[in-house]
C-alpha positions as CSV (number, residue, x, y, z in Angstrom):
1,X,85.9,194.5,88.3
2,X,83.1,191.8,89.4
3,X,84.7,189.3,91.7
4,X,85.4,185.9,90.4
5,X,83.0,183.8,92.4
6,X,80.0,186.9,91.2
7,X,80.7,185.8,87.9
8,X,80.6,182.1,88.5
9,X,77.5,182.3,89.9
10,X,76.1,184.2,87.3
11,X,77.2,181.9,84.4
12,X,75.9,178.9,86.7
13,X,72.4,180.5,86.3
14,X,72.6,181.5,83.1
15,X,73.3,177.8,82.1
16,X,70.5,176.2,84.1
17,X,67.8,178.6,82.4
18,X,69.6,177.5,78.8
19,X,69.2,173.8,79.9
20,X,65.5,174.3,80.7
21,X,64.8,175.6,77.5
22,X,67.3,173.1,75.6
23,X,65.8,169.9,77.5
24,X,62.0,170.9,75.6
25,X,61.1,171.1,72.2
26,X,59.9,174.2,70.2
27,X,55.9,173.5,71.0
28,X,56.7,173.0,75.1
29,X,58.9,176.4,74.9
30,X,56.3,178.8,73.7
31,X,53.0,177.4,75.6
32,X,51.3,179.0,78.4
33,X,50.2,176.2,80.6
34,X,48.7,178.7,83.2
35,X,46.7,181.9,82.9
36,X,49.9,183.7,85.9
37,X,52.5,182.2,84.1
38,X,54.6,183.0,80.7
39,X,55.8,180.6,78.7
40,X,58.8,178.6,79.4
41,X,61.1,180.2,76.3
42,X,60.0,183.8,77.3
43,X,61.8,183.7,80.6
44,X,64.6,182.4,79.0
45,X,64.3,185.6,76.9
46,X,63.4,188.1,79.0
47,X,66.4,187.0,81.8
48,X,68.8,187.5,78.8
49,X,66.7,190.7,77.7
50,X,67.0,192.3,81.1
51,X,70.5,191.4,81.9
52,X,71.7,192.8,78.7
53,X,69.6,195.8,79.0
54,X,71.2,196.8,82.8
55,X,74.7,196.1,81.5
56,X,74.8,197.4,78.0
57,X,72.3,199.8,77.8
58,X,72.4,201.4,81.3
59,X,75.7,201.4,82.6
60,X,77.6,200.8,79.1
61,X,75.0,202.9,77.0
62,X,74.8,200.7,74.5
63,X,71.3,199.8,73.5
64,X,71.8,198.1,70.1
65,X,71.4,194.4,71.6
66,X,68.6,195.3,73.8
67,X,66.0,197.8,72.3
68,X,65.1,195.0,69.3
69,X,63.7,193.0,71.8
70,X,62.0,195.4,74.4
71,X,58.5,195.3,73.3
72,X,59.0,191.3,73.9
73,X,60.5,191.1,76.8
74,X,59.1,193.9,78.8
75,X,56.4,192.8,80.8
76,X,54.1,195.4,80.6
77,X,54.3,195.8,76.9
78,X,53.0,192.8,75.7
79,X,50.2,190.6,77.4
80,X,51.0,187.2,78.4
81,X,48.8,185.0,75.9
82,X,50.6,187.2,72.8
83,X,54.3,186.0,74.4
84,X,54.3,182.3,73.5
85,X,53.4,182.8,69.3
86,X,55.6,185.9,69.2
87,X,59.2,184.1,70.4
88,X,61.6,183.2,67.6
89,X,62.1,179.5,67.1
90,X,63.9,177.3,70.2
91,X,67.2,176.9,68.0
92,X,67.3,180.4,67.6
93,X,65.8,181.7,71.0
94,X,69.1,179.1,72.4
95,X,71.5,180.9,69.6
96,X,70.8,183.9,71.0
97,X,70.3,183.7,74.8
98,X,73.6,182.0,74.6
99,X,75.8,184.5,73.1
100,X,74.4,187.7,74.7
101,X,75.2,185.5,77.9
102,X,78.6,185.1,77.0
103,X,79.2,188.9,75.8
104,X,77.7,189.8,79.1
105,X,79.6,187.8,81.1
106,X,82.8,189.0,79.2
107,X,82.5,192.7,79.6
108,X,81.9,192.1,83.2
109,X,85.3,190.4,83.7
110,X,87.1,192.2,81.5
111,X,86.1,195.7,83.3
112,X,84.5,196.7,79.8
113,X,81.8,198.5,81.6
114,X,82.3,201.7,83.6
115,X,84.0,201.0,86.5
116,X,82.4,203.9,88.6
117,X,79.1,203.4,87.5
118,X,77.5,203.4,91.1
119,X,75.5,200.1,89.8
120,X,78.8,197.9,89.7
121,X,79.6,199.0,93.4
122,X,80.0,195.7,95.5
123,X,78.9,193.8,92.8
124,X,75.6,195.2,93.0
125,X,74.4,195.0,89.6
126,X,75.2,191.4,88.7
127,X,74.4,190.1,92.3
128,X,70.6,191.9,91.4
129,X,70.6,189.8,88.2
130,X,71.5,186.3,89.7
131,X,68.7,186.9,92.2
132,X,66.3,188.4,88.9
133,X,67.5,185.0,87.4
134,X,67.1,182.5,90.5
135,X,63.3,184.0,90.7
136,X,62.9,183.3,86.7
137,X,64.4,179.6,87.4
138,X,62.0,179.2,89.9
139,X,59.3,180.3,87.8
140,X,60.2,178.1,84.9
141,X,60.0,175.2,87.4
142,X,56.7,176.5,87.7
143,X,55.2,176.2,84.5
144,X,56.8,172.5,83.5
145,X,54.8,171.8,86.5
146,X,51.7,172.9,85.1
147,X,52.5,171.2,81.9
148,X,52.5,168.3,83.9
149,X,49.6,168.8,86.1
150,X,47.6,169.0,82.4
151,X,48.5,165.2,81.9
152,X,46.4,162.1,82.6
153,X,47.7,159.5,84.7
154,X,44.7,156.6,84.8
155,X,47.6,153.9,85.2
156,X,49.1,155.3,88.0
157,X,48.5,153.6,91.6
158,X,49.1,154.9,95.1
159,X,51.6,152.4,97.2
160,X,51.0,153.7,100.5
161,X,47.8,155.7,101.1
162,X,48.1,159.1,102.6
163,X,47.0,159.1,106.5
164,X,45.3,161.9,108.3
165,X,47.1,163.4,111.1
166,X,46.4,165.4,114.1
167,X,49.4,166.1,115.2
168,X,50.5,169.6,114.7
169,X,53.5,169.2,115.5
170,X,55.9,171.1,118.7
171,X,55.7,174.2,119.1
172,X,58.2,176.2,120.2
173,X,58.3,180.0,122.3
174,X,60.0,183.2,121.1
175,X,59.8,185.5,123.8
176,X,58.5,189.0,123.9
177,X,61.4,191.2,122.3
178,X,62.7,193.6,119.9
179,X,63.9,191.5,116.5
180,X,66.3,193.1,114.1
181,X,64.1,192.9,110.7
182,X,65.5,193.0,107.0
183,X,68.7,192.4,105.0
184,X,71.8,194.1,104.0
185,X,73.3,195.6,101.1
186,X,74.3,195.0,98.5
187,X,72.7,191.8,98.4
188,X,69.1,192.8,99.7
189,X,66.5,193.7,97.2
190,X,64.7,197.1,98.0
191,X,61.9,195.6,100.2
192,X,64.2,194.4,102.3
193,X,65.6,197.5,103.7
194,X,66.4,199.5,105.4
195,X,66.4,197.0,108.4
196,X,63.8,197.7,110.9
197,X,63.1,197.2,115.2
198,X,60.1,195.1,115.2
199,X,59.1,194.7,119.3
200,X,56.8,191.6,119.4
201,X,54.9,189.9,121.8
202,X,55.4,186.3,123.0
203,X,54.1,184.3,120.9
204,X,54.3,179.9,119.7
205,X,55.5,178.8,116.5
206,X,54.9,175.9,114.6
207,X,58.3,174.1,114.4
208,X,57.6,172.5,110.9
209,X,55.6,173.7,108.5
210,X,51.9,171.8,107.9
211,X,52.3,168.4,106.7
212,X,50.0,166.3,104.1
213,X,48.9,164.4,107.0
214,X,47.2,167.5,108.9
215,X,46.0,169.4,105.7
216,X,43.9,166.0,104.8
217,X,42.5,166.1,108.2
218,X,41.5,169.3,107.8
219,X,39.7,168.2,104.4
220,X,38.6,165.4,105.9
221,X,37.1,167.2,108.7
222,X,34.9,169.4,106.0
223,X,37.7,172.6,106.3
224,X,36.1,173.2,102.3
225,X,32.8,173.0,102.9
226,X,32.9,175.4,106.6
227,X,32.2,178.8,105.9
228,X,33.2,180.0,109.2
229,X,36.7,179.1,108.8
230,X,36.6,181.5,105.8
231,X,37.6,185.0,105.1
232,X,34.6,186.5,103.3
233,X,36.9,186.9,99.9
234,X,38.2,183.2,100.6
235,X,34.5,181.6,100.5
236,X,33.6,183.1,97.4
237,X,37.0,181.9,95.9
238,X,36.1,178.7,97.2
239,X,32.5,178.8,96.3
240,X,33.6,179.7,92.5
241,X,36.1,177.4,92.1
242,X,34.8,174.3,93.5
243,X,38.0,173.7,95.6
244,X,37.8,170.9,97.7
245,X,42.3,170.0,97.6
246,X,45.7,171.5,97.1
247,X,45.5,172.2,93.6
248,X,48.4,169.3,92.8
249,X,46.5,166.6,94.5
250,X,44.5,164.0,92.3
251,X,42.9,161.0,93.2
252,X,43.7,157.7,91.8
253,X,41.1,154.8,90.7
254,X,41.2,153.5,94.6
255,X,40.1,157.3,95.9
256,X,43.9,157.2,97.4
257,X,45.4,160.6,97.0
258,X,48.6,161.2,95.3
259,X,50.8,164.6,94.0
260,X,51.6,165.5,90.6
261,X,55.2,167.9,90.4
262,X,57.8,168.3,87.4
263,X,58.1,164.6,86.5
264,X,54.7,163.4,87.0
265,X,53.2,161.7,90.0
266,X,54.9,160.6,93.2
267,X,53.1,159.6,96.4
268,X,52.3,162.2,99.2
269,X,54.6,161.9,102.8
270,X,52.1,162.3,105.5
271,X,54.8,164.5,107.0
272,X,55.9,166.3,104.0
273,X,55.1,169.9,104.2
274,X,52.0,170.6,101.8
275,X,52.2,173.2,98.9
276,X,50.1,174.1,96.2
277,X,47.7,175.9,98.3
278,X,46.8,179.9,98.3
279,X,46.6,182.3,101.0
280,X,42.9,181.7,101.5
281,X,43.1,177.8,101.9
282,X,46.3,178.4,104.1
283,X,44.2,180.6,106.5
284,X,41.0,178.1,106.6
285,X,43.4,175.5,107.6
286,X,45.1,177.4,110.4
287,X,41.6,178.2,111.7
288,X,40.7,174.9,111.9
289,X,43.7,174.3,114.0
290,X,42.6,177.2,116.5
291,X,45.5,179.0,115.5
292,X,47.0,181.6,112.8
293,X,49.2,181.9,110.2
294,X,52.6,184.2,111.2
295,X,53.2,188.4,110.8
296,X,56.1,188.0,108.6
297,X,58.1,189.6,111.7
298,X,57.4,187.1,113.7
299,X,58.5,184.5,110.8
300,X,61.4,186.4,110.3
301,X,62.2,187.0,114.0
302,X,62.1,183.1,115.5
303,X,64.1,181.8,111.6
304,X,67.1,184.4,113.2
305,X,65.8,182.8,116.7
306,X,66.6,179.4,115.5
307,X,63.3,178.1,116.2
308,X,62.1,177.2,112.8
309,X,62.8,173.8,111.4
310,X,62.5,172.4,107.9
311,X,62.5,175.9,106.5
312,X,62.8,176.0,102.4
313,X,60.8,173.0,102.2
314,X,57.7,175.0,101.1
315,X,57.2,178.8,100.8
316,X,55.0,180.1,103.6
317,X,52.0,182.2,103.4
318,X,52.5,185.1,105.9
319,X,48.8,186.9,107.7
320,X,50.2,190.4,106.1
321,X,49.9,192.5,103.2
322,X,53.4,192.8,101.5
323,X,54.3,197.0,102.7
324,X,57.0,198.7,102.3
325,X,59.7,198.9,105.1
326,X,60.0,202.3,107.4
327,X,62.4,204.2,105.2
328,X,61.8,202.1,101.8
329,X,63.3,203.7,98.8
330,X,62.9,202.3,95.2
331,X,66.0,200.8,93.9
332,X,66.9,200.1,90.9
333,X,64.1,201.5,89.3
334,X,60.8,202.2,90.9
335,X,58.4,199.0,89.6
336,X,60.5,196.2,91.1
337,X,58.2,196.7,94.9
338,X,56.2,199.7,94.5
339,X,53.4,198.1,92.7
340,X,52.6,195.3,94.7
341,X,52.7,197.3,97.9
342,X,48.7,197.4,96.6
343,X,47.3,195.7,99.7
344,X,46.2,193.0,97.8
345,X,49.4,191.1,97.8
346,X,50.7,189.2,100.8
347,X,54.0,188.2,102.1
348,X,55.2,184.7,102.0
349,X,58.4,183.8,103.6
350,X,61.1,180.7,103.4
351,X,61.6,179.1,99.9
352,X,60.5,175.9,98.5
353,X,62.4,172.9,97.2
354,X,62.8,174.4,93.9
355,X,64.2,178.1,95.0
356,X,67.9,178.7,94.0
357,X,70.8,179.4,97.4
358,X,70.8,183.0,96.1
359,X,67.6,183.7,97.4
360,X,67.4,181.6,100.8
361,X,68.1,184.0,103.4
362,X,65.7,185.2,106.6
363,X,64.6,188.5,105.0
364,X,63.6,187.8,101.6
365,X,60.4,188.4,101.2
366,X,58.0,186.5,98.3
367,X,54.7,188.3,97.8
368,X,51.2,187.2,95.4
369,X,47.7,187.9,96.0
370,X,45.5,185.7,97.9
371,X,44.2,183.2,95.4
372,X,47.2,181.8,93.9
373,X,47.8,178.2,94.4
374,X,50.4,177.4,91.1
375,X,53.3,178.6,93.6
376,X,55.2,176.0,95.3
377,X,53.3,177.6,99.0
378,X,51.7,175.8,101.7
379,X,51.8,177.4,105.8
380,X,53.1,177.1,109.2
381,X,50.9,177.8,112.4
382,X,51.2,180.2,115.3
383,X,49.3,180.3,118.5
């Protein structure tokens, strides 16, 4: 039987992707606001979809609630654009998200499911949904911010102007060593294991990540207009997009620069750790600074060090290509890592603001290709 506190924290996620949905109306639910992203009442539908189809149609082998809604809700079976005009009306979409949530919820604590399904072992199953969830939460924060960052704000006025900084910040030693890498089971998605001996040199870490303050010096300095300080694949992203600021920065009628996140805009911290920025712009700026952005094992070995502050702020773009672990093996099914270990994806580590506790731990591991910028991402230097 799933332990009492697995089962609170499920329902606790399964009500905050409800309220998302619940707080919009009908038009906001099924609009895509950016090319990556779904719209806001498919994840809704798809974290019901998936949960149901891993608890009633795998390990109870029922599929009657889920196969309806599989073409939907699967990913790969319908494109992104065709999602938002093919969801059922919010009232409805709300109807039934909330009472496959509560059946769910019920046969897990009432033991209705095979009970030596190897799934249900330690809680695995419905510890692998809350995480699926937290990511879809997370996602959903996402696109409202897009929805947002497509509004016009001509009244709005900067306070206190953003200031350049030099400063990087301390930096603080790990020593030359061998660092336990990876997490555990059962709450460890496959990527994360089996845990691995990473030997490292010495190296310096960044203690914060980059603020505001230092990324505007970089732009200021002409960090977007350098080719040198560009990957080859990062200047012609640069060149074809026009990029010149963190894609969430706008200028107000005084050329003072100011952020735009969920509710609108809000005035940029000098010290505040910058987002909004892809893998390419994250590894300009570091070269700027004569320095680097981290191997994710050198990320993950001075977090366990305790020589990272302000980490979850932002996540944080990582110099590697997402890989699979020595000794990986698929689980549950084979497309949750396998595809992306592509070696155009790379690894970002931490969490941002807006990432659910299930998910903030040393070893998960985030992962998009290079040009993204609509995640919640910005950097932290090593030397």
């Amino acid at each position: 039987m799933t332990a009492p506190a697995t089962l609170h924290r499920l329902s606790a996620i399964q009500n905050l992707l409800l309220a998302l949905v619940e707080g919009h109306d009908d038009s906001v639910c099924r609009n895509q606001y950016h090319p990556d992203l779904s719209p806001l009442g498919w994840h809704l539908g798809h974290c019901v979809y998936t949960e149901t189809y891993w608890l009633q149609e795998v390990v109870g082998g029922d599929p009657s609630h889920s196969a309806p809604h599989r073409t939907l809700y699967t990913p790969e079976l319908t494109p992104r654009p065709q999602r938002g005009p093919q969801l059922p009306p919010r009232d409805a979409l709300i109807d039934w998200a909330a009472g496959l949530q509560s059946e769910n919820l019920m046969r897990l604590a009432n033991a209705a499911l095979p009970q030596d399904h190897p799934l249900l072992a330690d809680d695995y199953l419905p510890l692998f949904l809350l995480q699926h969830h937290a990511q879809h939460y997370e996602t959903m924060l996402m696109v409202l911010t897009q929805r947002a960052l497509r509004a016009d704000y001509p009244d709005y006025r900067v306070r206190t102007p953003l200031v350049a900084s030099q400063d990087h910040g301390t930096l603080r030693t790990v020593p030359a060593g061998h660092f336990r890498i990876g997490g555990a089971a059962p709450l460890a998605f496959d990527n994360e294991l089996p845990p691995q001996h990473a030997e490292l040199g010495e190296f310096r870490i960044a203690a914060q990540p980059l603020g505001n303050g230092e990324y505007l010096s970089f732009m200021q300095a002409g960090g977007y207009s350098d080719a040198r300080l560009w990957s080859e694949g990062g200047w012609t992203w640069r060149q074809q997009h026009n990029a010149t600021h963190p894609e969430h920065w706008r200028l107000d009628a005084d050329d003072a620069w100011y952020g735009i996140g969920l509710n609108g805009p809000y005035e940029l911290a000098a010290d505040t750790a910058v987002h909004g920025i892809n893998h390419y712009e994250a590894s300009a700026c570091a070269a700027w600074a004569g320095a680097r952005l981290p191997h994710e094992y050198q990320w993950e070995a001075a977090h366990r060090s305790r020589q990272l502050d302000d980490v979850g702020r932002v996540w944080e773009w990582c110099a590697n290509n997402f890989h699979p672990y020595n000794g990986f093996s698929a689980f549950p099914y084979e497309g949750y890592s396998t595809p992306w270990f592509d070696g155009t994806h790379y690894s970002l580590r931490g969490a941002s603001l807006h990432t659910r506790p299930e998910l903030r731990r040393a070893s998960f591991r985030n992962f998009y290709t290079a040009e993204k910028r609509h995640i919640f991402a910005g950097l932290r230097l090593v030397y």
